[in-house]
C-alpha positions as CSV (number, residue, x, y, z in Angstrom):
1,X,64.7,208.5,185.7
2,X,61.6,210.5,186.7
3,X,59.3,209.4,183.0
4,X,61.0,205.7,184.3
5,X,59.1,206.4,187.7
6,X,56.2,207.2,187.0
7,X,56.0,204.4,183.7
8,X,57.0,201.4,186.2
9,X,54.2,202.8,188.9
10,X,52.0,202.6,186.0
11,X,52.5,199.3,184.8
12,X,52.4,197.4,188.2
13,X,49.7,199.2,189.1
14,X,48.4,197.7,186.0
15,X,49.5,194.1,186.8
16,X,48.5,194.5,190.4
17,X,46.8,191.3,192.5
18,X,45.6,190.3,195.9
19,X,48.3,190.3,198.1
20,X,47.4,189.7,201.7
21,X,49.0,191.7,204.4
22,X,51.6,193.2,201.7
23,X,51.0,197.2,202.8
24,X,53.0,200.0,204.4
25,X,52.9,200.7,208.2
26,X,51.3,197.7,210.4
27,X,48.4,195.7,208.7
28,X,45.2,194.2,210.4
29,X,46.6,190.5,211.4
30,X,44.8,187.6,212.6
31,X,44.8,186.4,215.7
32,X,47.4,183.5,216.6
33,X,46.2,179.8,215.3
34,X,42.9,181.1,213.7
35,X,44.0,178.6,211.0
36,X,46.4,175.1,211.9
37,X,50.2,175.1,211.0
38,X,50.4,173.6,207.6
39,X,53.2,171.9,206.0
40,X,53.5,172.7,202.1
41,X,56.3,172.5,200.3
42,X,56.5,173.3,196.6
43,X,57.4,171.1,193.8
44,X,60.2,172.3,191.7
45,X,59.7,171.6,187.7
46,X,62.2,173.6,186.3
47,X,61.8,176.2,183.6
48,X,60.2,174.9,179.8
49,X,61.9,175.7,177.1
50,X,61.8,179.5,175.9
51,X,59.3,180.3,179.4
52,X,60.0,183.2,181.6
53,X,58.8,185.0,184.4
54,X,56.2,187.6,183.8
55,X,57.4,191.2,183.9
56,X,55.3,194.6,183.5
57,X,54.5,196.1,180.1
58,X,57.3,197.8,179.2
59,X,59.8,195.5,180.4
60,X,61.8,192.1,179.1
61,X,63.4,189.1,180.7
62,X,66.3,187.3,179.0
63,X,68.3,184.6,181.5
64,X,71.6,186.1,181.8
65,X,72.9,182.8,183.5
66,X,71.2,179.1,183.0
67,X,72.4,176.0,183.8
68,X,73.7,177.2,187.5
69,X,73.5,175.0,190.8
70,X,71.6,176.6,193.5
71,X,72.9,179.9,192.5
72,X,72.0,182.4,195.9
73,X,73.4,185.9,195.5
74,X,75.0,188.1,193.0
75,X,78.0,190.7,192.9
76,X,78.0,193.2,190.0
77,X,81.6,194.4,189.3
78,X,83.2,197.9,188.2
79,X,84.2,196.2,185.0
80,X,80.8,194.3,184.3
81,X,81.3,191.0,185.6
82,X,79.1,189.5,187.4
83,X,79.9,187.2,190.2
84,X,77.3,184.1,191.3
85,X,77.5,182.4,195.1
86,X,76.6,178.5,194.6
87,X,75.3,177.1,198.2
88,X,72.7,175.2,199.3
89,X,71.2,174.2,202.3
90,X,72.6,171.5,204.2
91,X,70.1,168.1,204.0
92,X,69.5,166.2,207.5
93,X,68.9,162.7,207.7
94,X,65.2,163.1,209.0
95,X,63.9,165.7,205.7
96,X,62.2,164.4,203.2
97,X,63.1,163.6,199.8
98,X,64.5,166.7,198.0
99,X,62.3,166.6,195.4
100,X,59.1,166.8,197.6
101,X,61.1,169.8,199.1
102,X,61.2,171.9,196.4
103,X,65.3,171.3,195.6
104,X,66.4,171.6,192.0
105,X,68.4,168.6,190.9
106,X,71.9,168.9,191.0
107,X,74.8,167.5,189.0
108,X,77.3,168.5,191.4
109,X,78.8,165.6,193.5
110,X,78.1,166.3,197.5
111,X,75.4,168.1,199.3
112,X,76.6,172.1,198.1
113,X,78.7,173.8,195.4
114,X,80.3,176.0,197.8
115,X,82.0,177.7,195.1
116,X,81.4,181.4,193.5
117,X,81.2,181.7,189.5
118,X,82.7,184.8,187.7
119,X,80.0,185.4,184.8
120,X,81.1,187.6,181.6
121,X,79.1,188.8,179.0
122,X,81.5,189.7,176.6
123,X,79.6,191.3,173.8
124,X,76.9,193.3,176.4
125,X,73.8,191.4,175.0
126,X,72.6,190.7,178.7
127,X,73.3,186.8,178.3
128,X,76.7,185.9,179.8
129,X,78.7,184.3,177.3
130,X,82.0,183.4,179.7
131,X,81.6,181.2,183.1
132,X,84.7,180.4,185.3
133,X,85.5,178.8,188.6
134,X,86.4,182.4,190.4
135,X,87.2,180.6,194.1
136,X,85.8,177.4,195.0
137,X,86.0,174.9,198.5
138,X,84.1,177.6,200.0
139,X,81.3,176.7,203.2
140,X,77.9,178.1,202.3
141,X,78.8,181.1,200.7
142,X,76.3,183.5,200.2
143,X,77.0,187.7,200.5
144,X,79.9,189.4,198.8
145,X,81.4,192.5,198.8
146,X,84.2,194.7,196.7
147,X,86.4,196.6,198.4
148,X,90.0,198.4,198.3
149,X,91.2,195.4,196.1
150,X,89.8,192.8,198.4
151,X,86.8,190.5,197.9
152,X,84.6,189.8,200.9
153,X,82.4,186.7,200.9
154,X,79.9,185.5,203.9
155,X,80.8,181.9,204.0
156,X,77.7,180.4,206.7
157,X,81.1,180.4,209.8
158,X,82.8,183.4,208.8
159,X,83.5,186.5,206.4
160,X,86.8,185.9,204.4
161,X,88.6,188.1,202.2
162,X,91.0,187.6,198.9
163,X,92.8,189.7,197.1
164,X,91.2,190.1,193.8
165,X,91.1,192.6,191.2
166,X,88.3,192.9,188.9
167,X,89.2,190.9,185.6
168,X,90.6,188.1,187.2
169,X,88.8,184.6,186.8
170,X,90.3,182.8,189.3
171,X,91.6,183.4,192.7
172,X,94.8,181.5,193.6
173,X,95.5,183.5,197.1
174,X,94.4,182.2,200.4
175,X,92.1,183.4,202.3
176,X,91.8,185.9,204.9
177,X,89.4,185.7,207.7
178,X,87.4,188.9,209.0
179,X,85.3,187.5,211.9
180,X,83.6,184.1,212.7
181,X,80.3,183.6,212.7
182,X,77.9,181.7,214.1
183,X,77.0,178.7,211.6
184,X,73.9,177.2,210.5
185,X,70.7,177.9,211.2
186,X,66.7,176.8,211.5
187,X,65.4,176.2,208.3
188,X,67.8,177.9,205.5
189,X,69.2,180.5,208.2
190,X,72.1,179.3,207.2
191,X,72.8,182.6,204.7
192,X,75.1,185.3,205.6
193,X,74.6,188.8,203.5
194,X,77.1,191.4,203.5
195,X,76.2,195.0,202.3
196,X,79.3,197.8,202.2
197,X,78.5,201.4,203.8
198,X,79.0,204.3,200.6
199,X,81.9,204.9,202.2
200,X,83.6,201.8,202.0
201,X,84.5,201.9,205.9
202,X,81.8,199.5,207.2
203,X,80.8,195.7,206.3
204,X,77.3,195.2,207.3
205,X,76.3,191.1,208.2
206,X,73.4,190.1,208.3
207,X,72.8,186.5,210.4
208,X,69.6,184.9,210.8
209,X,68.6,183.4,214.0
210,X,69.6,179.3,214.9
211,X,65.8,179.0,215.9
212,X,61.9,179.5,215.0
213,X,61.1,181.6,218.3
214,X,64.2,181.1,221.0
215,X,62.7,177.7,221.7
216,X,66.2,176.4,221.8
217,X,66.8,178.7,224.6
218,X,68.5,182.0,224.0
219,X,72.1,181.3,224.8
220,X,72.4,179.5,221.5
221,X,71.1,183.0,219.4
222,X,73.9,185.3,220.3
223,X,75.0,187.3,217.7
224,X,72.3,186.2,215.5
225,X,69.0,187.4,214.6
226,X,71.0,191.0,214.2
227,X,73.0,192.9,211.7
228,X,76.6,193.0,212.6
229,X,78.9,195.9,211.5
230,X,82.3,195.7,211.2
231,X,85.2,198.7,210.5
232,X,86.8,197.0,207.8
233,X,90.3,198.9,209.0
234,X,90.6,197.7,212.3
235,X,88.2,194.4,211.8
236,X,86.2,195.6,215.2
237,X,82.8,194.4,214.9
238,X,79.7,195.6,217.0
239,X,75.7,194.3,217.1
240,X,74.0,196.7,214.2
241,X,70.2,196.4,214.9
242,X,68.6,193.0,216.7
243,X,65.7,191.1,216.9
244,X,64.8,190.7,213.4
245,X,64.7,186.9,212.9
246,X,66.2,186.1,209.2
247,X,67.2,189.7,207.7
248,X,68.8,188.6,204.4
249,X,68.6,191.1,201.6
250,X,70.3,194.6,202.4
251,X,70.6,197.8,200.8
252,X,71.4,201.3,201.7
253,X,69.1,203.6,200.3
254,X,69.5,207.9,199.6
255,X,69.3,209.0,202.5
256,X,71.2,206.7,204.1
257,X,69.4,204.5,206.1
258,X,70.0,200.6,205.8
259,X,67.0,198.6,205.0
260,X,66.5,194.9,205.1
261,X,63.9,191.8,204.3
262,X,63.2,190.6,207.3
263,X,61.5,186.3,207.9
264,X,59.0,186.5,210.3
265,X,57.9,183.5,212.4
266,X,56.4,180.5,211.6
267,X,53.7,177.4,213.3
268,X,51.6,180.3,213.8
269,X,48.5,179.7,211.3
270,X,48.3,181.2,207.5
271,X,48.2,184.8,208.1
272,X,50.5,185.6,210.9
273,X,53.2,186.8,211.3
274,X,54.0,188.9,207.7
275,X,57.5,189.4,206.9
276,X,58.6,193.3,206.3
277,X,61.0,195.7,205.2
278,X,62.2,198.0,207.8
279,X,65.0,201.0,207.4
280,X,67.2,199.9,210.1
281,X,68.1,202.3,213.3
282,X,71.1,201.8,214.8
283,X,71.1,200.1,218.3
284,X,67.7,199.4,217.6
285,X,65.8,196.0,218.5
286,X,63.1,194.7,216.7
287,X,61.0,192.3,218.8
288,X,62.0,188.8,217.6
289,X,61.4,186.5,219.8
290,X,59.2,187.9,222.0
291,X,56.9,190.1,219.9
292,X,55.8,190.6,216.6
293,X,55.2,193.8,215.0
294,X,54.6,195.2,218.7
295,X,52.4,192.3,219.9
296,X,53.6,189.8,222.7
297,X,54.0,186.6,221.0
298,X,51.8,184.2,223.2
299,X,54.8,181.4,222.7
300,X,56.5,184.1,225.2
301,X,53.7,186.0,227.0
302,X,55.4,186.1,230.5
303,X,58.8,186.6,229.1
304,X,60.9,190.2,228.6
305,X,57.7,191.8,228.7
306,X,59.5,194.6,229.7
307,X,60.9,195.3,226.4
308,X,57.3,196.1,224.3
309,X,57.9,199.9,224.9
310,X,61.3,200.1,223.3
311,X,60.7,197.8,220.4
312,X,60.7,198.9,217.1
313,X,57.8,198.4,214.6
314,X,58.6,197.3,210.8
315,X,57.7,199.7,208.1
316,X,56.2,197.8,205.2
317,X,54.5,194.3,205.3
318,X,55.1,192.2,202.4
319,X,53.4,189.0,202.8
320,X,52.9,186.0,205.6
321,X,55.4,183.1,205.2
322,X,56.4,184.9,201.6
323,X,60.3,184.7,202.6
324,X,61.1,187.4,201.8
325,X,64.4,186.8,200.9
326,X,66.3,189.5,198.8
327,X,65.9,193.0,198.9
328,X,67.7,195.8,196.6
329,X,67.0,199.7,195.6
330,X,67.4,200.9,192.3
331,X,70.7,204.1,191.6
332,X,68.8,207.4,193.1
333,X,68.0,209.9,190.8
334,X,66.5,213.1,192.6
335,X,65.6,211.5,195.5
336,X,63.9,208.9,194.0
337,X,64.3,205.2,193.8
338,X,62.5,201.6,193.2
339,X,62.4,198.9,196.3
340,X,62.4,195.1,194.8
341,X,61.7,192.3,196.8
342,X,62.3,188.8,196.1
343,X,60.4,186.7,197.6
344,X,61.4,182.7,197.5
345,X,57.7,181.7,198.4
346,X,55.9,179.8,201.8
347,X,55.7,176.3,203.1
348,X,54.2,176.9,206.4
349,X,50.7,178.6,204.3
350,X,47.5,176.4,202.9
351,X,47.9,179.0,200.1
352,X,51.0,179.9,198.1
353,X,52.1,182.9,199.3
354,X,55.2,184.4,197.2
355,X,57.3,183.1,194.7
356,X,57.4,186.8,192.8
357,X,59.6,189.8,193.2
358,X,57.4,193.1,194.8
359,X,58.3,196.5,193.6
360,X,57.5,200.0,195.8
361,X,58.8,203.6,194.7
362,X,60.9,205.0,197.6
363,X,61.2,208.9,197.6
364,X,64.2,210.4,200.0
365,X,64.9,206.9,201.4
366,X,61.7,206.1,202.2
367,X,58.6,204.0,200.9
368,X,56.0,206.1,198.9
369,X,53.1,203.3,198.1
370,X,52.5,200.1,199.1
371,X,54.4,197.4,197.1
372,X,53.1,196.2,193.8
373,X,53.6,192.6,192.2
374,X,57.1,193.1,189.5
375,X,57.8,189.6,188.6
376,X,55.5,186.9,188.7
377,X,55.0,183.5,186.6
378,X,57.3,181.6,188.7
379,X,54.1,179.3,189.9
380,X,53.3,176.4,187.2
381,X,50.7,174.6,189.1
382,X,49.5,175.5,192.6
383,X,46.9,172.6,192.9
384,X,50.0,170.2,191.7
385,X,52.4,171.7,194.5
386,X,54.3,172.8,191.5
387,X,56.7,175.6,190.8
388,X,58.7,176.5,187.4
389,X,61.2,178.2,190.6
390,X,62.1,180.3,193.7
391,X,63.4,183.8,193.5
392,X,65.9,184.0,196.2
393,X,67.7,187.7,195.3
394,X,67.9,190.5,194.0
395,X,70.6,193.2,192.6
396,X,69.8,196.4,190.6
397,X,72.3,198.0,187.8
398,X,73.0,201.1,186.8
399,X,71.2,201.6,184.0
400,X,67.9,200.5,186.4
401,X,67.5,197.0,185.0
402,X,67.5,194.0,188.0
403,X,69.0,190.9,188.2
404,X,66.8,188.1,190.0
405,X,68.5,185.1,191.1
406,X,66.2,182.1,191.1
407,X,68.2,179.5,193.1
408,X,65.7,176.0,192.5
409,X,65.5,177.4,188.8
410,X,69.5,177.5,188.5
411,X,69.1,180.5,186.5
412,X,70.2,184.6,186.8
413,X,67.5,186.8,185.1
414,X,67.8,190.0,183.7
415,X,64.7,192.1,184.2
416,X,65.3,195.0,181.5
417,X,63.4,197.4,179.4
418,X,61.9,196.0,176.3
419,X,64.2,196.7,173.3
């Protein structure tokens, strides 16, 4: 693991671009509106024929999974399979046409999948060769979790559980509900992550707030913008961390400490606010709405003023308007990991800001350099609008290869060492 660390630091270092405000600690940031709000959406194309994303010298990608719908997170098993969550966000009558938002056709009748796909690859080549219908008439599932021979998944309302086994490939049981949640969202807030404590004790929920900045009033965000954490043995659930606006991907890293991708704000001009990683503190409160990475947002300059001294700051920027959607850490091996970040890309940026997956060596839980591009090629043609597709999540193996979801691109990849 150590030659792998310092190979990988050396080829994205090699592969490395500008990357505004993507840095550890808290980055020079303009002023609000220097630039207008922009609307601009991407064009999904879909992937060519034999094309993949980019990777680093060294490394391969093969598409594990293609032909998917809106595939949004994945579940590695103990026995290999994979499992896929098929959502998508809900359309409103007012959007504009899907294709001018960036959606990937779909051959599935109604507005979302809602179903989760057990994926097998039989022979170990990295390409799955089974699919099957694990559990379907699901509502905006997105996070999943394995534990004590139940499956967890964050359905957009609620965490259920089934009892499953792994080598199953379908689930028959009902359901079993954990907690409600609240559902929906601004924007694709809508997605629920779970991550599971080493110790199997403690379901951690991620839930995105119902609003840009609280300008729906705050009544309507409770229990959102925050990690939850439930005991899974007596189902008692208590607010994690708060004030971080869309956390999404989660993963627990050496030393223990819970880290997240966090969506900053938008309407606020190209290069402000930057979305971030941040190793989460328990009980701690992160600014959202009322600041940003410990400024007062103007939008609420004479509002809970008061709480600028006990806000936490983020830890690493990665990128204004990136959504910064998925987040994992590769196994530890002597105190030493790899941070990806998938970032699904802007529409509220002149400039294309995204659309890769970042990579940042962590040693003893922590970040040791500022993040480097990892996977890029997912833009086709920037002055067109257009986009090949969206990285949406991430999940490392054991062996230290990734897989990237890429949920407009309806395909899994497998980001491996070159063979």
């Amino acid at each position: 693991m150590r030659a792998a660390f310092v190979l990988l630091a050396a080829t994205v270092a090699g592969s490395a671009m500008a990357q505004p405000l993507v840095q550890r600690g808290t980055p020079a940031m303009a002023e609000p509106y220097a630039t207008e709000s922009v609307v601009n959406h991407p064009v999904v194309i879909g992937w060519p024929e034999g094309r993949t994303p980019t990777a680093p010298r060294g490394w391969e990608v093969v598409a594990f999974a293609s032909g998917l719908e809106n595939p949004r997170q994945v579940l590695e098993l103990p026995n290999g399979d994979v499992l896929a969550a098929e959502a998508r966000q809900k359309p409103k009558l007012d959007e504009e046409p899907e294709a001018a938002r960036g959606f990937a056709r779909s051959n599935v009748t109604g507005w979302s999948p809602n179903r989760i796909i057990l994926l097998r690859d039989t022979d170990r080549d990295g390409v799955a060769d089974e699919r099957h219908v694990l559990v379907e008439n699901l509502n905006q599932p997105f996070g999943m979790a394995f534990a004590d021979g139940r499956l967890y998944v964050a359905n957009t309302d609620a965490v259920v559980s089934y009892p499953f086994q792994p080598g199953q490939t379908r689930i028959t049981a009902p359901s079993r509900k954990l907690i409600d949640l609240p559902a929906g969202g601004y924007n694709n807030h809508w997605t629920r992550n779970l991550e599971l404590s080493p110790d199997g004790r403690t379901l951690f929920v991620s839930v995105g707030s119902a609003s840009n900045v609280g300008e729906n009033g705050m009544e309507e965000e409770e229990r959102r913008a925050a990690i939850l954490a439930v005991d899974l043995r007596t189902g008692r659930e208590r607010l994690y961390a708060t004030g971080l606006r869309n956390p999404v991907g989660m993963d627990i890293a050496a030393d223990g400490t819970l880290w997240t991708a966090v969506n900053e704000r938008d309407e606020f001009g190209d290069d402000i606010s930057p979305d971030y990683l941040v190793g989460v503190r328990e009980g701690g409160f992160y600014g959202w709405p009322y600041s940003y990475w410990g400024r007062q947002d103007p939008r609420h300059a004479n509002t809970r003023r008061d709480l600028l001294a006990t806000t936490l700051k983020p830890d690493v920027a990665v990128g204004p308007h990136a959504a910064a959607l998925g987040f994992a850490l590769s196994p530890e091996e002597s105190g030493r990991q790899y941070g990806y970040v998938a970032r699904h890309g802007s529409w509220n940026r002149a400039a294309f800001s995204g659309y890769d997956v970042l990579v940042l060596p962590y040693e003893n839980g922590r970040p040791a350099a500022d993040p480097q591009p990892f996977l890029t090629g997912f833009i086709a043609d920037e002055r067109a609008k257009q986009v090949y597709g969206r990285p949406v999540s991430v999940r490392s193996r054991a062996d230290g290869s990734l897989f990237v979801v890429d949920d407009n691109g309806n395909t899994i990849w497998l980001a491996r060492r070159a063979r």
